[in-house]
C-alpha positions as a Markdown table, in Angstrom:
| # | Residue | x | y | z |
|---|---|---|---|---|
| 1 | Unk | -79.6 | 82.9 | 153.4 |
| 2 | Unk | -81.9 | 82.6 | 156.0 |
| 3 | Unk | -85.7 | 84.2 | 156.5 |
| 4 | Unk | -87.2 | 85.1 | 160.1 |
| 5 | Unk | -89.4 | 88.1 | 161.7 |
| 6 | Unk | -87.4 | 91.4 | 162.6 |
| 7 | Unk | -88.3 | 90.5 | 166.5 |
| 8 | Unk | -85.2 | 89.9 | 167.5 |
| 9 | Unk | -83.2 | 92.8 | 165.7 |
| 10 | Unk | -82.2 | 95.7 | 167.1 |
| 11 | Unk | -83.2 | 99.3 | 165.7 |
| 12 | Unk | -79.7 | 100.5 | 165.0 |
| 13 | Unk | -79.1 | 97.1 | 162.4 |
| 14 | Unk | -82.3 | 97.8 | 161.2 |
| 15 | Unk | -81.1 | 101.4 | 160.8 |
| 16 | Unk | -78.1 | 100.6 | 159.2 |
| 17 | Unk | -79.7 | 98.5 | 156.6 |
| 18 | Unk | -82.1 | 100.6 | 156.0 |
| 19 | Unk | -80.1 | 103.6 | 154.9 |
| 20 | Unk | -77.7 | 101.4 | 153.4 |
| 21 | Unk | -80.6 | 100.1 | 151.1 |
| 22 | Unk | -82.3 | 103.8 | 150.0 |
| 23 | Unk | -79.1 | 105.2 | 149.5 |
| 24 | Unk | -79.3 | 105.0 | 145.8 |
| 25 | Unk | -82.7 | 105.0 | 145.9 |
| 26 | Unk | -84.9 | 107.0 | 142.8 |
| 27 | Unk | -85.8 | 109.1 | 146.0 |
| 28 | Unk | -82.7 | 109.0 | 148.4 |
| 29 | Unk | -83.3 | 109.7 | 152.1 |
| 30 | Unk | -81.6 | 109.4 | 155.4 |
| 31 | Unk | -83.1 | 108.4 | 158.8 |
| 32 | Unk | -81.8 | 109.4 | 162.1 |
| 33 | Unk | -82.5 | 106.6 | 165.0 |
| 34 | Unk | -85.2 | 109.3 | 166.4 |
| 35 | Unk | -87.0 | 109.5 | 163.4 |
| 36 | Unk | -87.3 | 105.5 | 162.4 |
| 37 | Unk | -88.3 | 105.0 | 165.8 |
| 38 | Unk | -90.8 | 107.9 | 165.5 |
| 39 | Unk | -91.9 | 106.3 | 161.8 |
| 40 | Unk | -92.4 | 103.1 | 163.8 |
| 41 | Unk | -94.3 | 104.7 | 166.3 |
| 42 | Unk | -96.6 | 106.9 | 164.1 |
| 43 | Unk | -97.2 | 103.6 | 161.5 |
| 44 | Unk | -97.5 | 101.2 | 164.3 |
| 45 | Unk | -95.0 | 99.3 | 162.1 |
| 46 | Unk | -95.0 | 95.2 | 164.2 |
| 47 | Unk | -91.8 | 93.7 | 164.1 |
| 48 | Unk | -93.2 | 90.3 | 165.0 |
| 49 | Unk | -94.6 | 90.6 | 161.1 |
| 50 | Unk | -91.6 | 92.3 | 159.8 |
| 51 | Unk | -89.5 | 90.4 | 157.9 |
| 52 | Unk | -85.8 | 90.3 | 157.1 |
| 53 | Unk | -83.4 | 88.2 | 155.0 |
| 54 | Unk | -80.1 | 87.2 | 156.8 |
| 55 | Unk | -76.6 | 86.5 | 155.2 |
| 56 | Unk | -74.2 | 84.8 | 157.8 |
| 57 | Unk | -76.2 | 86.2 | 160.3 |
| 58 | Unk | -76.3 | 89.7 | 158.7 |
| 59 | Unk | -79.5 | 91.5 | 158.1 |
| 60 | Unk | -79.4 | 92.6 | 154.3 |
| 61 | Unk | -82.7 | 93.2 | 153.6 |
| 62 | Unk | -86.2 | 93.7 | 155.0 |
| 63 | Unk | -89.9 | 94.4 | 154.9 |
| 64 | Unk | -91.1 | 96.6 | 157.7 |
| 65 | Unk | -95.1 | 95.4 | 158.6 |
| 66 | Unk | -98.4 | 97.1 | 160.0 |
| 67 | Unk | -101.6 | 95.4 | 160.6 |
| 68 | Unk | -105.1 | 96.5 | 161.4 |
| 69 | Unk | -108.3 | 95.3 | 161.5 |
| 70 | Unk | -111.5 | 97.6 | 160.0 |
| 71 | Unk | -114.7 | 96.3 | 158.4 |
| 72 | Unk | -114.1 | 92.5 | 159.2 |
| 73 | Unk | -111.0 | 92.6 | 156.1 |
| 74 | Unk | -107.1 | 92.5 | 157.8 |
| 75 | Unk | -104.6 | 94.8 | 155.9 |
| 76 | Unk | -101.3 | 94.4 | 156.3 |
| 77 | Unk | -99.4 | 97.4 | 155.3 |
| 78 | Unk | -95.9 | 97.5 | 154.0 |
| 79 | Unk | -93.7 | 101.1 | 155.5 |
| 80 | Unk | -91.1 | 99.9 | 153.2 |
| 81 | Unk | -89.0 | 97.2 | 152.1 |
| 82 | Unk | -85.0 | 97.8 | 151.7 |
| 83 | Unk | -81.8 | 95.5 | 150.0 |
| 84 | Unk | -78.8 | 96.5 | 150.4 |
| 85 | Unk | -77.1 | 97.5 | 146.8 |
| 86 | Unk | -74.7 | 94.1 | 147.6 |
| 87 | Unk | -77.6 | 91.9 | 147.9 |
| 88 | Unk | -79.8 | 92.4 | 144.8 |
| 89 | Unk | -80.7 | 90.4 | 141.6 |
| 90 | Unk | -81.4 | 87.3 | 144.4 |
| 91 | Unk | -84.9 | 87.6 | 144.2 |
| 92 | Unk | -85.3 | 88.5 | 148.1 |
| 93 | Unk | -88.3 | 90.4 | 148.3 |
| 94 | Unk | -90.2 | 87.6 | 147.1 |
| 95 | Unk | -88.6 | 85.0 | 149.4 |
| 96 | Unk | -89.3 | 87.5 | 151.9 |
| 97 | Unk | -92.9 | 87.7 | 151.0 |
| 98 | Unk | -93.2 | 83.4 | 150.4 |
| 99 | Unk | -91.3 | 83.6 | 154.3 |
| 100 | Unk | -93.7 | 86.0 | 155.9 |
| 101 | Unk | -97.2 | 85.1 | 153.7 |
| 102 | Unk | -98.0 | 81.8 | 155.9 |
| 103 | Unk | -97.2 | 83.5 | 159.1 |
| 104 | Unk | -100.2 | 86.0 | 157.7 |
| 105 | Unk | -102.5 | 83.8 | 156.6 |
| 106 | Unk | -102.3 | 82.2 | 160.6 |
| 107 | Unk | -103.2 | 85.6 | 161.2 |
| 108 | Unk | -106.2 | 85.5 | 159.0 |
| 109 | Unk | -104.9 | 88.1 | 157.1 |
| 110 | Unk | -107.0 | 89.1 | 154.1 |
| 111 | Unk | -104.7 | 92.5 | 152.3 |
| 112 | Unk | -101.4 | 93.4 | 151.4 |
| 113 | Unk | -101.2 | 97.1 | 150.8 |
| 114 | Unk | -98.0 | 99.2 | 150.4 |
| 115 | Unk | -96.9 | 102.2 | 147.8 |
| 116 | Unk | -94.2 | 102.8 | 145.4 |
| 117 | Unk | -92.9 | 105.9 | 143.5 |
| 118 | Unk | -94.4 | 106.0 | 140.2 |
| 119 | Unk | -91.3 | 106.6 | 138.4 |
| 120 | Unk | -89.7 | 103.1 | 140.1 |
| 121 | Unk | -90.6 | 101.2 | 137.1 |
| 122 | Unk | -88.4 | 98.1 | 138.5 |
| 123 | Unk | -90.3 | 97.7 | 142.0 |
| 124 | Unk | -93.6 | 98.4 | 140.5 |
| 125 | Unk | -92.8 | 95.4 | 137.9 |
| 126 | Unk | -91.5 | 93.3 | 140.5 |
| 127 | Unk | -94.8 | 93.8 | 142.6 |
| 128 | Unk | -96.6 | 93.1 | 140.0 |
| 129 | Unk | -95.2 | 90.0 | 139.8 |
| 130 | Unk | -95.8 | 89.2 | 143.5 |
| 131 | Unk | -99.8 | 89.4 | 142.7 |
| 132 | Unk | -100.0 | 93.4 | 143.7 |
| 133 | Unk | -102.6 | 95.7 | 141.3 |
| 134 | Unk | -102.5 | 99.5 | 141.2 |
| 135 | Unk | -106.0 | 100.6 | 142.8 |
| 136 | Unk | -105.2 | 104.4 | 143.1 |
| 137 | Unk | -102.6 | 107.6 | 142.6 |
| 138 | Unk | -101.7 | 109.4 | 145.2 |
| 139 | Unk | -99.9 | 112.7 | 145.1 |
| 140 | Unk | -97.0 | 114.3 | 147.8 |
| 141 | Unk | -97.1 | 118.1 | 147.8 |
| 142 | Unk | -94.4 | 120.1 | 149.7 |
| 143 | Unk | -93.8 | 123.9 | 150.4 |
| 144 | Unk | -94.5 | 126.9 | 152.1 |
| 145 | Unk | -98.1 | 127.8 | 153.1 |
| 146 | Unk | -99.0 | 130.9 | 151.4 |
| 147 | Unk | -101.5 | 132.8 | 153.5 |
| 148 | Unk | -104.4 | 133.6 | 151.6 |
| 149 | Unk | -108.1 | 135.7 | 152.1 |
| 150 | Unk | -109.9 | 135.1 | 155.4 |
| 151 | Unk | -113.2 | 134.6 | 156.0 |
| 152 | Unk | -114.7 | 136.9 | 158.9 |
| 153 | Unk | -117.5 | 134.4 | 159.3 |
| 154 | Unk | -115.1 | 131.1 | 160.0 |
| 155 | Unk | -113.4 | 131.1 | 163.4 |
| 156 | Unk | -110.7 | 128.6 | 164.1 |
| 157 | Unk | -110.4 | 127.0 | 167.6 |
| 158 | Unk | -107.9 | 123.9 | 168.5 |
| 159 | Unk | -109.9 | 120.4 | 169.0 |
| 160 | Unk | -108.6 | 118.5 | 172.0 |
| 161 | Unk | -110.0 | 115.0 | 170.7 |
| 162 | Unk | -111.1 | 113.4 | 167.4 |
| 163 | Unk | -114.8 | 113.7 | 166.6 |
| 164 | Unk | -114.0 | 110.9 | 163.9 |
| 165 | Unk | -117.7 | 110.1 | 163.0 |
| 166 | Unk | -117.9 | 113.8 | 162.2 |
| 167 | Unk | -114.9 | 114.7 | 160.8 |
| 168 | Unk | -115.2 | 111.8 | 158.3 |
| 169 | Unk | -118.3 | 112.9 | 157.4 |
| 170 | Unk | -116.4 | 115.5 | 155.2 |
| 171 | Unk | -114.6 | 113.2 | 153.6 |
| 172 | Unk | -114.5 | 112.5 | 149.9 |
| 173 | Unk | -111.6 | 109.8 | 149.8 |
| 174 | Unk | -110.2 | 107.4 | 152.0 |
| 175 | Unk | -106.8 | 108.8 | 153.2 |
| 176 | Unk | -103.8 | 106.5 | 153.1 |
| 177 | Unk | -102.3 | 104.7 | 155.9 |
| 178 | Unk | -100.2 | 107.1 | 157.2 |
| 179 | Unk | -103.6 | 109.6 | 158.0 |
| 180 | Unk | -106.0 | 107.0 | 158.7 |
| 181 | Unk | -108.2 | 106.8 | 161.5 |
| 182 | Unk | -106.4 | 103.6 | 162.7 |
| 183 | Unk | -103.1 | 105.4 | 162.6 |
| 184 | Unk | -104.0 | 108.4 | 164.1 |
| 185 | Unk | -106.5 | 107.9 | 166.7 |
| 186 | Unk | -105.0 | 106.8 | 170.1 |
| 187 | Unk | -102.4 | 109.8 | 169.5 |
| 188 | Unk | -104.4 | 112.9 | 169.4 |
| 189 | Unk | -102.0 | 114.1 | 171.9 |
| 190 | Unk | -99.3 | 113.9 | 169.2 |
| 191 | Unk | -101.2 | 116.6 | 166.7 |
| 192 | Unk | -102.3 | 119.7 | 166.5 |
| 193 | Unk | -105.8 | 119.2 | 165.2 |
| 194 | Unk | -107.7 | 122.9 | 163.9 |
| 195 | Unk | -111.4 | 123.2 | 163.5 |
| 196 | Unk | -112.9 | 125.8 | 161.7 |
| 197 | Unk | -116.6 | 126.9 | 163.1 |
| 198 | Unk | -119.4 | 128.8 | 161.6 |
| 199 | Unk | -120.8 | 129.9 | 164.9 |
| 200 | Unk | -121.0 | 126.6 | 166.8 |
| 201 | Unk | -121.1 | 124.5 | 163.7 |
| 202 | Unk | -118.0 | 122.4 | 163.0 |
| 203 | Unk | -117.2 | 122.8 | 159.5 |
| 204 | Unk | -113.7 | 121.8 | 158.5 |
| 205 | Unk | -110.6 | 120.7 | 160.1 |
| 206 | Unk | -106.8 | 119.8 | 159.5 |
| 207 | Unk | -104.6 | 117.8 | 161.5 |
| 208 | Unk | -100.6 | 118.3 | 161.9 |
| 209 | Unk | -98.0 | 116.7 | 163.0 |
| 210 | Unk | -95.3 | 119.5 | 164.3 |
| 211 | Unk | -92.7 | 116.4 | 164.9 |
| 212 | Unk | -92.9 | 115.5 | 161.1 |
| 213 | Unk | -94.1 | 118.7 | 159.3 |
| 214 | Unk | -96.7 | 116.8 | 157.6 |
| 215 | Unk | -100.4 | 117.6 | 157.1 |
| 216 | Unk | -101.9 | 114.3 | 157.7 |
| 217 | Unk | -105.7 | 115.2 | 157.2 |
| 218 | Unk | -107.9 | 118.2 | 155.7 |
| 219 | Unk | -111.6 | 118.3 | 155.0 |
| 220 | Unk | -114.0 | 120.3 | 154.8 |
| 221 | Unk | -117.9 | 120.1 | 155.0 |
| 222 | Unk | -119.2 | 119.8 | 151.4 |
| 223 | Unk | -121.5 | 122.8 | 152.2 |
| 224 | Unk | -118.7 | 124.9 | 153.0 |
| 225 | Unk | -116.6 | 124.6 | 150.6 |
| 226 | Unk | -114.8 | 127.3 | 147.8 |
| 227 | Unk | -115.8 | 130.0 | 150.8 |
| 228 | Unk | -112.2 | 130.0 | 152.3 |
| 229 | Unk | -112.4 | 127.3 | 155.3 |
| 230 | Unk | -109.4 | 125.8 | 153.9 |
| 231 | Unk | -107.3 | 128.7 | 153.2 |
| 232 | Unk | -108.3 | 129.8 | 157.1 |
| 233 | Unk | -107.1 | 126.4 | 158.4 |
| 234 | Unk | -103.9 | 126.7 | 156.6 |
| 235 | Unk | -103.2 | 129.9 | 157.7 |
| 236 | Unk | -103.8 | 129.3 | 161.2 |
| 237 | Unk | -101.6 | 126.8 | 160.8 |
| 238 | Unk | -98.8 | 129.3 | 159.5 |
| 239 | Unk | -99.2 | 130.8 | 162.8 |
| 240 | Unk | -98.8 | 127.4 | 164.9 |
| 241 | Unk | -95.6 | 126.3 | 162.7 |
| 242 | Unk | -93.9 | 129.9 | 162.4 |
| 243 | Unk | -93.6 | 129.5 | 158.3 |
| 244 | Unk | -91.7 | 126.4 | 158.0 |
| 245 | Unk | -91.9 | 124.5 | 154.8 |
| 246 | Unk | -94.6 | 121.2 | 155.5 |
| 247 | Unk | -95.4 | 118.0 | 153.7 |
| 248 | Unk | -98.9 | 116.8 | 152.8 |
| 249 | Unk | -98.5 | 113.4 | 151.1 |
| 250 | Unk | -100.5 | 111.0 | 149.1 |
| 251 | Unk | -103.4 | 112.8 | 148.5 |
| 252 | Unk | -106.0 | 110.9 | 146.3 |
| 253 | Unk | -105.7 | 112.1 | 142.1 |
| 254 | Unk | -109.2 | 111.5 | 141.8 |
| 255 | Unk | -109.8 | 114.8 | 143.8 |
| 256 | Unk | -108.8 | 117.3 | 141.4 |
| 257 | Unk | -110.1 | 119.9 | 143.6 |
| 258 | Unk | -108.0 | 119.4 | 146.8 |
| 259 | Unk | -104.9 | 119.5 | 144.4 |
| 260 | Unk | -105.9 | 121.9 | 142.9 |
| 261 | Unk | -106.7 | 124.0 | 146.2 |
| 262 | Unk | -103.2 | 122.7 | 147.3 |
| 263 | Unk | -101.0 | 123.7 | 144.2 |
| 264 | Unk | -103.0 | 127.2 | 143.3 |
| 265 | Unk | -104.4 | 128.5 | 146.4 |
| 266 | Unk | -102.0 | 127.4 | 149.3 |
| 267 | Unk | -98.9 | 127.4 | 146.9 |
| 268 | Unk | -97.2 | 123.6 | 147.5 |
| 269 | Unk | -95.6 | 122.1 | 145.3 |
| 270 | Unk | -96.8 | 118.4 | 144.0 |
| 271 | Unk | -93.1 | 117.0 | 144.1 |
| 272 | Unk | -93.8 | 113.2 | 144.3 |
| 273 | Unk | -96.7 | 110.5 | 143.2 |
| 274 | Unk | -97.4 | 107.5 | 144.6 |
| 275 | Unk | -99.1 | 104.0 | 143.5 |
| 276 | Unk | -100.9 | 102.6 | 145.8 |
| 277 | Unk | -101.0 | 98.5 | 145.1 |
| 278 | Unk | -102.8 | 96.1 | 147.2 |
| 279 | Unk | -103.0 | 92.1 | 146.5 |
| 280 | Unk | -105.0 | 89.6 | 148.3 |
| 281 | Unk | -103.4 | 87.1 | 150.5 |
């Protein structure tokens, strides 16, 4: 067996394995080539960090890596890790993990962050014993927006670029990689971003990704909020995506509000929680 960086592989072996490895998974999916490239893409997923595990020059399994840099600390994000059915009960994900940790530590990386399904008792055990700690629940919802009561006073108008330091300024939790700041920002292009405005005032926003379905950030001003901002920015949104179904994933539990907001008022369905698990390096 042999351990090296993805750098050299091509996407359709990675592709291969990939499926291959989730499709017995507790949650089984498919990729096409567009949309691992796209998940790539959107994740800013390195394969100089990747890793893989090779069997007679065979890819059979694999950690796909992100990195960024915020606040002095360097994460390094796992966007999933994959054996094929064949190659399990060898103990590769931590091999993979003792291949790829010194290449990290060159990097002065500080972080390993990644999430697992809550029900995948087996994975969250095995991270466990790689060092990783639970630090939050996050929850996937899924569904149909159901258009609820405007507000006359709220208009909604398309922003063209991030205001970040404002935006986040309604925040209450940190979003997970996938909506971060870090993720997001150089793509704006990408998104359809809606801001909702009393008068000139900027007072809530959501950001979409029509390529993916998925709401990837909603907020609203603290001072606005149970007065229908959110239910205007979702139904605008209705409008922009014609009524197809969307995904808003791993939404912090300790907002019982936004789920609730999600589940009652804009009718998705919480289908999914996550684990988030980070360990130091």
């Amino acid at each position: 067996m042999e351990f090296k960086t993805l750098a050299n592989t091509s996407i359709d072996e990675i592709l291969s394995v990939f499926n291959h490895s989730f499709s017995d998974y507790i949650v089984p999916f498919h990729l096409t080539k567009e949309v691992l490239i796209s998940k790539i893409a959107a994740e800013k997923l390195d394969m100089n960090i990747s890793v893989g595990a090779f069997e007679e020059g065979r890819l059979v399994s694999f950690i796909l890596q992100a990195e960024k840099v915020e606040n002095g600390e360097k994460t390094i994000y796992n966007g999933g890790t994959g054996v094929v059915p064949e190659s399990r009960g060898k103990g590769l994900v931590r091999k993979m993990y003792d291949f790829i940790i010194p290449v990290l530590k060159e990097r002065n990386a500080n972080i390993l962050l990644l999430e697992v399904i809550e029900g995948n008792q087996n994975a969250i055990r095995a991270y466990e014993n790689l060092g990783f700690t639970i630090v939050r629940r996050l929850l996937c919802f899924n569904g149909n927006i159901k258009k609820g009561k405007e507000n006359a006073e709220v208009s909604i108008q398309e922003l063209k670029d991030f205001q970040w330091e404002k935006l986040c300024s309604f925040w209450d939790i940190e979003p997970s990689w996938q909506g971060s700041v870090f993720v997001l920002e150089p793509m704006p292009e990408h998104y359809v971003t809606l801001g909702a405005y009393d008068g000139e005032r900027l007072v809530g926003y959501i950001i979409y990704g029509p390529a993916s379905k998925k709401v990837y950030q909603i907020a609203v001003d603290k001072n606005y909020r149970n007065q229908g901002v959110g239910t205007m920015l979702f139904n605008a949104l209705l409008q922009k995506n014609n009524g197809q179904p969307i995904a808003l994933n791993n939404v912090d539990d300790s907002s019982e509000n936004i789920s609730k907001f999600l589940s009652e008022k804009i009718g998705l369905n919480n289908w999914l929680s996550q684990f988030e698990m980070k360990r130091p390096i």
